[in-house]
LOROVO-934634 format. One record per residue (C-alpha): chain; residue in three letters; x, y, z. Coordinates in nm, 2 decimals. Example, Ala and Ser with C-alpha at 12.3 -4.5 7.8 and 13.67 -1.06 7.14 Angstrom:
("A" "ala" (1.23 -0.45 0.78))
("A" "ser" (1.37 -0.11 0.71))
***
This chain:
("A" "unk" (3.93 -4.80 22.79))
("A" "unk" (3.66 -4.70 23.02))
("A" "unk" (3.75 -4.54 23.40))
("A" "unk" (3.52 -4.60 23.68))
("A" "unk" (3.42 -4.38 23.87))
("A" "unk" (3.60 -4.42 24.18))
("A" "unk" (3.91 -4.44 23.97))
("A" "unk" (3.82 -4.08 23.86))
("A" "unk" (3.77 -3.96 24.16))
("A" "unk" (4.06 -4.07 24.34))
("A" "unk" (4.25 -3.93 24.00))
("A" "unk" (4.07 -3.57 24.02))
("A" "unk" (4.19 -3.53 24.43))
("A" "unk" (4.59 -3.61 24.30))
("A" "unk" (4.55 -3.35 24.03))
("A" "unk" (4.45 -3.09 24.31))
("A" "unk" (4.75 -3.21 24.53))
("A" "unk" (5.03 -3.33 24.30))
("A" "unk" (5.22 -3.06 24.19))
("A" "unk" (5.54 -3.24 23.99))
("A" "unk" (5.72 -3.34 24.32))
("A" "unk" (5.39 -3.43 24.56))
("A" "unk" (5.45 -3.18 24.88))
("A" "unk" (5.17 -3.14 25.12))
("A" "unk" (4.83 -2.94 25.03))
("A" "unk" (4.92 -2.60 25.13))
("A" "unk" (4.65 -2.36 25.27))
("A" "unk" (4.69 -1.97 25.29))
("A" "unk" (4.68 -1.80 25.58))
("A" "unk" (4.31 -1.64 25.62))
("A" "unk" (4.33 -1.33 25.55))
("A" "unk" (4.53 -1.39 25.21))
("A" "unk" (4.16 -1.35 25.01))
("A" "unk" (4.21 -1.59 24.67))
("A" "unk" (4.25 -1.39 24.34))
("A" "unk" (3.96 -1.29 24.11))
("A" "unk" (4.09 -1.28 23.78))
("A" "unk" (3.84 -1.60 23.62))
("A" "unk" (3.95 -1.49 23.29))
("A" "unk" (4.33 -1.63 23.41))
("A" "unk" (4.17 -1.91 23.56))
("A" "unk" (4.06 -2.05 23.20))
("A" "unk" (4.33 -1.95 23.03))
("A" "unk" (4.51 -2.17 23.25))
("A" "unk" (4.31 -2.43 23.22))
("A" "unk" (4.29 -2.44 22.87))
("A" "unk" (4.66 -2.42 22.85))
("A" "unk" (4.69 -2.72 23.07))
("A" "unk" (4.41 -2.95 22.86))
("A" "unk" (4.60 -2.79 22.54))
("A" "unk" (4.95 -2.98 22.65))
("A" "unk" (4.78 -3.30 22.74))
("A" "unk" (4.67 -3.32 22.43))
("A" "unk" (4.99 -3.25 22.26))
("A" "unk" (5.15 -3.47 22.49))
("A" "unk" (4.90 -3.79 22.45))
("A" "unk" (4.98 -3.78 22.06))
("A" "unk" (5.37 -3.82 22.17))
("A" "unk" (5.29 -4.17 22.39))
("A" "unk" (5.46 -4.52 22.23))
("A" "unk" (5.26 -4.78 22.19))
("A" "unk" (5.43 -4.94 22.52))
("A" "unk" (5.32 -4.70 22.74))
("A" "unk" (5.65 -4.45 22.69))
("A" "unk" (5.72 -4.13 22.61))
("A" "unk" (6.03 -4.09 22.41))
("A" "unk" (6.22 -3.74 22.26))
("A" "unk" (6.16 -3.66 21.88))
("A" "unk" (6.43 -3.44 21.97))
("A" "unk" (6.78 -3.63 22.19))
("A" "unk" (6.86 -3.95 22.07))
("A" "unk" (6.96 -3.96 22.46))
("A" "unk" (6.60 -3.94 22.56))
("A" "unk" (6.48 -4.20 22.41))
("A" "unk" (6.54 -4.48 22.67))
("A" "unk" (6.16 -4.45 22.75))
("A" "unk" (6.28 -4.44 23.18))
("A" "unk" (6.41 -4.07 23.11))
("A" "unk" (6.10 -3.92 22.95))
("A" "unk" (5.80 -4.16 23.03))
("A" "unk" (5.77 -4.06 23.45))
("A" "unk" (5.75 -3.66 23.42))
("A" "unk" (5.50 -3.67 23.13))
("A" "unk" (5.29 -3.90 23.33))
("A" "unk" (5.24 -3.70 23.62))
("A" "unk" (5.23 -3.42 23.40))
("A" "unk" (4.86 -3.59 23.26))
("A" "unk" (4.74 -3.56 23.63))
("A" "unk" (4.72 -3.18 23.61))
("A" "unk" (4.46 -3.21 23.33))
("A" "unk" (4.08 -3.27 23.27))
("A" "unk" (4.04 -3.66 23.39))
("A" "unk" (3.96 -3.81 23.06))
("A" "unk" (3.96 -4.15 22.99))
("A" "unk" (4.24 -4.13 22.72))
("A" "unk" (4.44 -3.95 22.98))
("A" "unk" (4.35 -4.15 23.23))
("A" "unk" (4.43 -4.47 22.99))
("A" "unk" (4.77 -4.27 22.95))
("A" "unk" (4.85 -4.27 23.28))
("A" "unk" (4.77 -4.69 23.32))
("A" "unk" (4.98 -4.75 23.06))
("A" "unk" (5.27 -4.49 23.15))
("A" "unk" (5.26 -4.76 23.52))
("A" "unk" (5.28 -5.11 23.30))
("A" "unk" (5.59 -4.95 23.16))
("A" "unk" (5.73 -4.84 23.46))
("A" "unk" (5.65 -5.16 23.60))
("A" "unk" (5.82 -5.33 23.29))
("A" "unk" (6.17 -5.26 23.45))
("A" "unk" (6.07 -5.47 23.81))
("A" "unk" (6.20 -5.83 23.73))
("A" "unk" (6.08 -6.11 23.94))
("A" "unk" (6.30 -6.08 24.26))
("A" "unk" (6.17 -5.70 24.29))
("A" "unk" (6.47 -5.54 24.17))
("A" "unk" (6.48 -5.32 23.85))
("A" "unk" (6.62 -5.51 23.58))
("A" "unk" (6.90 -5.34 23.33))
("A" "unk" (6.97 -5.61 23.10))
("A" "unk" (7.19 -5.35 22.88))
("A" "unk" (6.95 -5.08 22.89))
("A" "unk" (7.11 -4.86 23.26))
("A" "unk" (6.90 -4.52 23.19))
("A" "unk" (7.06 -4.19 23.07))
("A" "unk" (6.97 -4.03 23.42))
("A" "unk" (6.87 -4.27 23.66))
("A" "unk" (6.84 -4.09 23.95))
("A" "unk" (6.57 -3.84 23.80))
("A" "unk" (6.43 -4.17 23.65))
("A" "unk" (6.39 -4.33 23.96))
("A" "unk" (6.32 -4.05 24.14))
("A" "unk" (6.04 -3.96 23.94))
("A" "unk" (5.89 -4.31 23.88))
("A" "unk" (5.88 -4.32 24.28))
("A" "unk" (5.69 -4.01 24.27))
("A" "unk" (5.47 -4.11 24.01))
("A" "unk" (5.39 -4.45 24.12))
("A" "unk" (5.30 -4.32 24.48))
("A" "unk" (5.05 -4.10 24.37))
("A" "unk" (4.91 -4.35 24.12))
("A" "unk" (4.52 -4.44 24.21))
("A" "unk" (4.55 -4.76 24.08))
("A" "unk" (4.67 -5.07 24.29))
("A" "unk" (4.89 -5.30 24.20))
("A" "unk" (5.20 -5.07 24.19))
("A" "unk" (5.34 -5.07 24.54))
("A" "unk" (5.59 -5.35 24.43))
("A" "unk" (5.77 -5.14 24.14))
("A" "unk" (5.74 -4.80 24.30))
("A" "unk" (5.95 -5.01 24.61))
("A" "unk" (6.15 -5.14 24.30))
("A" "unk" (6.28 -4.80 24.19))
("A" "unk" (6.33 -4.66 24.51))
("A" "unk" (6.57 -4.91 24.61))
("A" "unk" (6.73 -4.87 24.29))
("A" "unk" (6.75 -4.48 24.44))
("A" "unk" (6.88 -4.49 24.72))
("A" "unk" (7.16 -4.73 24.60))
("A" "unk" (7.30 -4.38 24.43))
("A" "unk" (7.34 -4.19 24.69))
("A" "unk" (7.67 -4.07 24.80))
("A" "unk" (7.74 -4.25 25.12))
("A" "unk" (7.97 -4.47 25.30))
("A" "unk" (7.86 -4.84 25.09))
("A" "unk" (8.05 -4.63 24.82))
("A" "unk" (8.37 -4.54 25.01))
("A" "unk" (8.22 -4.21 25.04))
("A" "unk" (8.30 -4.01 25.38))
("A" "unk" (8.14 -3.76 25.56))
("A" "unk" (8.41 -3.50 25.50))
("A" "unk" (8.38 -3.54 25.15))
("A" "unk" (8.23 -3.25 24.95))
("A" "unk" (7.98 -3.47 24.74))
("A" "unk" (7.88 -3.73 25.04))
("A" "unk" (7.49 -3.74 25.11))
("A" "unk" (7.45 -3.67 24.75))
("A" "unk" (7.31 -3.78 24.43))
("A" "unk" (7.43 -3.69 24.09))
("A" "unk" (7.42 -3.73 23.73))
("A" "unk" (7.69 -4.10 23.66))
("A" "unk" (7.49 -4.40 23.50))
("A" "unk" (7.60 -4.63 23.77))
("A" "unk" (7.65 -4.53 24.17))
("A" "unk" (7.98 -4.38 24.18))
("A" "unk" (8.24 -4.52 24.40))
("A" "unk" (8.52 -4.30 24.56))
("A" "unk" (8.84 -4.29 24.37))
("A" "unk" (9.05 -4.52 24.62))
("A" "unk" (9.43 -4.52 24.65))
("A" "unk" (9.65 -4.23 24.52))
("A" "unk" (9.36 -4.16 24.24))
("A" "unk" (9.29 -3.80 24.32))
("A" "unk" (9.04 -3.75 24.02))
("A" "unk" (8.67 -3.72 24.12))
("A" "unk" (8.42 -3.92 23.89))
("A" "unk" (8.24 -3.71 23.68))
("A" "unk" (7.88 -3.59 23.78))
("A" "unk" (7.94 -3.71 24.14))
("A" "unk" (7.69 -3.52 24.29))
("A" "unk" (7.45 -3.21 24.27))
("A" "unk" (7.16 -3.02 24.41))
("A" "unk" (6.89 -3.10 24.12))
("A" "unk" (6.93 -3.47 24.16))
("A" "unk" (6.95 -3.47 24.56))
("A" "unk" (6.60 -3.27 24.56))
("A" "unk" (6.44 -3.49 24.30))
("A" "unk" (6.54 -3.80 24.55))
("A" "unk" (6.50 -3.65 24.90))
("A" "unk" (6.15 -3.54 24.74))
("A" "unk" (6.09 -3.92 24.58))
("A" "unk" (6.20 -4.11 24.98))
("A" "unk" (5.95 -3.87 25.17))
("A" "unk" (5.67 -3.89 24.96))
("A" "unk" (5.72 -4.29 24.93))
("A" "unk" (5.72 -4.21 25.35))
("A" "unk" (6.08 -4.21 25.43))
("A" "unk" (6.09 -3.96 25.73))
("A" "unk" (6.32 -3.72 25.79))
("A" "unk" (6.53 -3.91 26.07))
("A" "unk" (6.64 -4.16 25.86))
("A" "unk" (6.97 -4.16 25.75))
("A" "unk" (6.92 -4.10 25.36))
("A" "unk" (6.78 -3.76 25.43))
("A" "unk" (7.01 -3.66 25.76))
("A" "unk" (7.28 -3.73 25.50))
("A" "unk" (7.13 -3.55 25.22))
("A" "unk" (7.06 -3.22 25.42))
("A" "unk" (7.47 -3.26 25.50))
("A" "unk" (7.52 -3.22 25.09))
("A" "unk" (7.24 -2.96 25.08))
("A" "unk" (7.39 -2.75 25.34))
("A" "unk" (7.74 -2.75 25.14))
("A" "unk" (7.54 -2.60 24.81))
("A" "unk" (7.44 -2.30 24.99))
("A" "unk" (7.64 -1.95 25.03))
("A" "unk" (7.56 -1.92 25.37))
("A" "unk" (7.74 -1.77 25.72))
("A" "unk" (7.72 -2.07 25.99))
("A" "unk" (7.80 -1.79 26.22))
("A" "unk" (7.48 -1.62 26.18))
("A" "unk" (7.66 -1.27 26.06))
("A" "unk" (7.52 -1.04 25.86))
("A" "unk" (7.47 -1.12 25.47))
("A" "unk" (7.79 -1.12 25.29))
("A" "unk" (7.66 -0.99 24.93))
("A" "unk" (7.99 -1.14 24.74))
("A" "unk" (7.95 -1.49 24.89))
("A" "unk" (7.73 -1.55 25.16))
("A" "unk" (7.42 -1.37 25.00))
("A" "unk" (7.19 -1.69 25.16))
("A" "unk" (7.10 -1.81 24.77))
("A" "unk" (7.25 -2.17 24.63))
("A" "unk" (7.41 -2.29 24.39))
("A" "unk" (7.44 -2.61 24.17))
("A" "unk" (7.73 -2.82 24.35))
("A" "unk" (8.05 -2.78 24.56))
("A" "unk" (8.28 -3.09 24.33))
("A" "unk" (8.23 -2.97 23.99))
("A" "unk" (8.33 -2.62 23.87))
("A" "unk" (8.17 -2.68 23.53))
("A" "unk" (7.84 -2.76 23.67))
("A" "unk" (7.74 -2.43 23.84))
("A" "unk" (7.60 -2.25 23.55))
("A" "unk" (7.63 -1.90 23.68))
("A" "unk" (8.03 -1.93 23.74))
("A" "unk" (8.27 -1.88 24.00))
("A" "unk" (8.23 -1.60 24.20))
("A" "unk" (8.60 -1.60 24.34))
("A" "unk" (8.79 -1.71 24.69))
("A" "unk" (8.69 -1.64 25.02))
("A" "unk" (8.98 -1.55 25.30))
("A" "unk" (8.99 -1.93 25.37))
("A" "unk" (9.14 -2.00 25.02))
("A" "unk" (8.79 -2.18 24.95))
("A" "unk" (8.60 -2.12 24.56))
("A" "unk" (8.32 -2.02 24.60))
("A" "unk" (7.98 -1.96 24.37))
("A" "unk" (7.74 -1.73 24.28))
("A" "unk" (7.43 -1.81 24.38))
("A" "unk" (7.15 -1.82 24.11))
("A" "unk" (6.73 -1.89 24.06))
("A" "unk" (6.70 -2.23 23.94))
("A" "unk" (6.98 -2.38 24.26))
("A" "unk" (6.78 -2.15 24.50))
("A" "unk" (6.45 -2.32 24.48))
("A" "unk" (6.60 -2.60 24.47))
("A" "unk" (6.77 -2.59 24.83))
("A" "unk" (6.45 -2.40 24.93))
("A" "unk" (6.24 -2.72 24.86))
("A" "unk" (6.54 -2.94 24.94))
("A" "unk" (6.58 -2.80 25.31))
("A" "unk" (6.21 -2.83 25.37))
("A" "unk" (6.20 -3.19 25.29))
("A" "unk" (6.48 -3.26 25.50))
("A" "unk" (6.28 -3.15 25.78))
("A" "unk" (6.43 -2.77 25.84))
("A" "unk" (6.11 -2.55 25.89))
("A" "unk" (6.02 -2.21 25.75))
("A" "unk" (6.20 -1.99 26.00))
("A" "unk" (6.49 -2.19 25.98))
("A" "unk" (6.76 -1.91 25.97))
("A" "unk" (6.88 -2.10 25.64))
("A" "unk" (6.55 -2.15 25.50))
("A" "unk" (6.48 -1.76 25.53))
("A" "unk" (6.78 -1.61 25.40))
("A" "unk" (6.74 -1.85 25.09))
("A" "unk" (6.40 -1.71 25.11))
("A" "unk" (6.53 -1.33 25.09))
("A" "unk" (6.76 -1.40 24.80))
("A" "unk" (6.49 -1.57 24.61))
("A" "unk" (6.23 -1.28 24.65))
("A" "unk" (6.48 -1.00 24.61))
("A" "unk" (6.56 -1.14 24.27))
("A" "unk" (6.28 -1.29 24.13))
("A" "unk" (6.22 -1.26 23.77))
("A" "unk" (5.93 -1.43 23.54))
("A" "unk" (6.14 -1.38 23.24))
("A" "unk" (6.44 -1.50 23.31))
("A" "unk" (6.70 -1.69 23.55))
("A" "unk" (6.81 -1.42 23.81))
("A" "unk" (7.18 -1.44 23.95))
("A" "unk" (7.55 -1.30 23.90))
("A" "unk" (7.66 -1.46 23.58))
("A" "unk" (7.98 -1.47 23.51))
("A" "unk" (7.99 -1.29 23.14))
("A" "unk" (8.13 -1.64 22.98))
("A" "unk" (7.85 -1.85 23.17))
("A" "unk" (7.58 -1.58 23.04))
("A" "unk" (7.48 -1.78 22.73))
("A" "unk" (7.35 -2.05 22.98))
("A" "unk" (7.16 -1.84 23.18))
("A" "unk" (6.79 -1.90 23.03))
("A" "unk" (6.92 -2.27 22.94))
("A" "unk" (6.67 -2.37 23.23))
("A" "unk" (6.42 -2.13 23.20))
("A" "unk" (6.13 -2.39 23.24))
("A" "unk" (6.27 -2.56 23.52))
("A" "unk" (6.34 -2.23 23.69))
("A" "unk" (5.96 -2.11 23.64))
("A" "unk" (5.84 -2.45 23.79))
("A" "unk" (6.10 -2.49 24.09))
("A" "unk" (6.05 -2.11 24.15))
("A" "unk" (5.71 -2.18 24.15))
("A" "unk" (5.70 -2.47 24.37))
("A" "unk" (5.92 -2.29 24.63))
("A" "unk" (5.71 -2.00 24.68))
("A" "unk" (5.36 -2.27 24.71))
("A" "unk" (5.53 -2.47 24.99))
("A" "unk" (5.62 -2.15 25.17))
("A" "unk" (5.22 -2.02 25.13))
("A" "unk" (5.36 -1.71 24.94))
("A" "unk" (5.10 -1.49 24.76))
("A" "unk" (5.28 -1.16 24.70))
("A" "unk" (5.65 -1.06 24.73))
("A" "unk" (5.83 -0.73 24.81))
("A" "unk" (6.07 -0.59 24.49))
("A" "unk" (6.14 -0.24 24.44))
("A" "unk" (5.95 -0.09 24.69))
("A" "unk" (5.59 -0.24 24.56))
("A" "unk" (5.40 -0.55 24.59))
("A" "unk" (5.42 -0.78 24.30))
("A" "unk" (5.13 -1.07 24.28))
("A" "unk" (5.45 -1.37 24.18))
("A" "unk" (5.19 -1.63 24.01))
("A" "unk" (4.98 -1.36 23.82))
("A" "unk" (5.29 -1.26 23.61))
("A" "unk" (5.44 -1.60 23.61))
("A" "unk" (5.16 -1.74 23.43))
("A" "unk" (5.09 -1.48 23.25))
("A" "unk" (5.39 -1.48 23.08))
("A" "unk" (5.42 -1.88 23.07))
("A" "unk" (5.12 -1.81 22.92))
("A" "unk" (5.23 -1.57 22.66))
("A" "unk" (5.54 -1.85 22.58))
("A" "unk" (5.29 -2.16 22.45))
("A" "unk" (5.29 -2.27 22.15))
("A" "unk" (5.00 -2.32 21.89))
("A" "unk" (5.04 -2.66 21.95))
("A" "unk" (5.01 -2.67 22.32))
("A" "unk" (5.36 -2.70 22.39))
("A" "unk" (5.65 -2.53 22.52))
("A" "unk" (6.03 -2.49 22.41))
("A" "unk" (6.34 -2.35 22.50))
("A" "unk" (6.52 -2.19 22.25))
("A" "unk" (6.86 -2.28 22.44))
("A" "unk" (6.96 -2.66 22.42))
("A" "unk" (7.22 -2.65 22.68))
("A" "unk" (6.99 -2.85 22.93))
("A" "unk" (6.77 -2.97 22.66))
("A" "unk" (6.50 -2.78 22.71))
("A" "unk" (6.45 -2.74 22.35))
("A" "unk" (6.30 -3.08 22.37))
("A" "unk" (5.90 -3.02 22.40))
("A" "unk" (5.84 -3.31 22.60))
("A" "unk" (6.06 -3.14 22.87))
("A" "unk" (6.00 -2.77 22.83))
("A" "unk" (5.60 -2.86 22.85))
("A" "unk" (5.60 -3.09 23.17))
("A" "unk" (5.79 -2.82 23.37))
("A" "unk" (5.54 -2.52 23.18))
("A" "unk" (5.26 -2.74 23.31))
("A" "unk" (5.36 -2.77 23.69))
("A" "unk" (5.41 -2.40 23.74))
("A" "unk" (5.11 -2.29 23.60))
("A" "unk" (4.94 -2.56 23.84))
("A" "unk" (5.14 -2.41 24.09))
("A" "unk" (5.02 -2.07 24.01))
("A" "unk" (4.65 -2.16 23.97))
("A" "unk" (4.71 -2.31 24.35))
("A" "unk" (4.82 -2.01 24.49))
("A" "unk" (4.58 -1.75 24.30))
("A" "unk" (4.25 -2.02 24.41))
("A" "unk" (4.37 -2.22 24.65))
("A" "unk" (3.98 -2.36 24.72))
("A" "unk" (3.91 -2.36 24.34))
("A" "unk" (3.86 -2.74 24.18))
***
């Protein structure tokens, strides 16, 4: 299949401005010069046009990604959406660009006729990240033609959220949220006292409050006001505007506030009101970083900035920073990729270039691609050797590798094409 040209073009400008979840173009302050390094510059890019290539040999024949790896992922919906905005960071070919066409058909093949998305026996694994990420996908698409299905899925979004439609009340912990449960979890009625599993986390309300304001969903309306009430409740934070509380209130985030299981980095113990509370860890921090931002809360936001602190003060490129609890340590690198590339993302939105650790500058997106760099495979790819998240599965690790090293690349030449 041939590309024209305008079709390229309009292709080559989302590749400079999608990175994975579609924020704003960025620009550094002035007197931030760009980096230097050119040498990094290729190796970057020839990382990037390296997993393309590995992942347009993985594409079905319908237009689908699937895992070789989790009979779970391979519903098509789970995998197909992050793989193909992961082709936009790479040279514009015309197989990549063919890739991408038939990535949309697919996504489209879930739109019946009345405009809704159609199950018929097949719900997805994850559908909020799947519709979450089709949304995202089909808005940045440079093809017409898709405005229908992208509307499709984000209906099918917002259905999941936590709100009142479900029972769900505004003193409830998991209310404004979205989680992990196949279909939109109702609350337990009656003298059922037992939460549904997966009601509600941090991960899956970014991925949607990301996928509503880049379909243009502004921040007034009631899906986000009620998501930045769930975001709020994932972050270790002093309403009263005291000084940082390093046990609990330390100004980092955590996974979610109605499942104990969920927050990988444990419990961190009871605070004088008798509540649980969590330690606060990497992957949940950028997260609520980029969550708060999309909800509208600027970058001097008092909560946006002490999130900020405890990100920088404990940034790693080599592995997830936090307080584990010693029987949660095995989990700690489960989401090393996801960390790198939410880290990553977090730092881009708030125009970071260098951060403060140990008394000396540190240049955040040399190391982290460096050593992203130093993690590919011969193949092109990426893998975790933890499967708790399922990282393990290439056609995840390499899709988050990806959008961090575009991230980095953005921050190290931000006028660079």
């Amino acid at each position: 299949m041939k590309i024209d040209g305008f079709l390229r073009q309009a292709l080559r400008r989302a590749m400079i401005v999608l990175i994975f979840v579609g924020c704003e173009q960025q620009r550094l302050p002035p007197e931030q010069q760009p980096y230097e390094s050119a040498d990094l510059r290729t190796r970057i890019d020839e990382a990037n046009a390296a997993a393309v290539g590995f992942l347009l040999s993985k594409q079905s024949a319908d237009g689908a990604w699937r895992s070789d790896t989790y009979g779970t992922l391979t519903d098509g919906i789970t995998l197909t959406p992050p793989v193909m905005k992961t082709l936009m960071f790479g040279p514009p070919s015309d197989e990549a660009l063919a890739a991408v066409q038939r990535a949309a058909e697919y996504l489209r093949s879930w739109v019946n006729d009345d405009g809704m998305i159609e199950l018929q026996g097949r719900a997805p694994d994850f559908p909020v990240y799947s519709a979450a990420l089709s949304v995202i996908a089909l808005s940045w698409l440079p093809m017409e033609g898709f405005v229908d299905a992208r509307d499709a899925w984000l209906s099918f979004l917002r259905e999941h959220q936590l709100t009142e439609p479900l029972g769900w009340d505004r003193v409830d912990p998991a209310f404004g949220g979205w989680g992990y449960s196949v279909f939109p979890p109702h609350k337990p009625q009656g003298t059922v006292v037992q939460r549904p599993p997966f009601d509600a986390d941090l991960s899956s309300t970014m991925f949607a409050i990301g996928a509503l304001r880049l379909a243009g969903v502004w921040v007034d309306d009631p899906a986000i006001e009620n998501a930045l009430v769930f975001v709020k409740r994932c972050q270790n934070y002093n309403e009263m505007g005291g000084p940082v509380d390093s046990q609990f209130n330390d100004g980092g985030f955590f996974f979610t506030p109605t499942n104990d299981m969920q927050n990988k980095a444990g419990i961190a113990g009871t605070d004088r009101e008798g509540r649980l509370r969590y330690h606060s860890y990497g992957t949940a921090t950028a997260d609520g970083i980029r969550a708060l931002l999309r909800c509208g809360l600027q970058p001097d936001d008092p909560r946006v900035e002490a999130a900020r602190r405890w990100l920088e003060d404990h940034f790693s490129t080599t592995t997830v920073p936090g307080v584990f609890e010693p029987m949660r340590e095995q989990d700690r690198d489960a989401a090393y990729y996801y960390y790198c590339w939410s880290v990553s993302h977090a730092f881009r939105q708030l125009t970071i270039t260098t951060i403060r650790q140990n008394g000396r500058s540190v240049n955040w997106a040399d190391d982290l691609a460096k050593e992203l760099l130093r993690r590919q495979r011969d193949d092109g790819s990426w893998a975790n050797q933890h499967s708790f998240v399922k990282e393990d599965d290439p056609l995840i690790a390499t899709t988050l590798a990806v959008a961090a090293l575009a991230n980095c690349r953005q921050i190290l030449w931000p006028d660079y094409e």
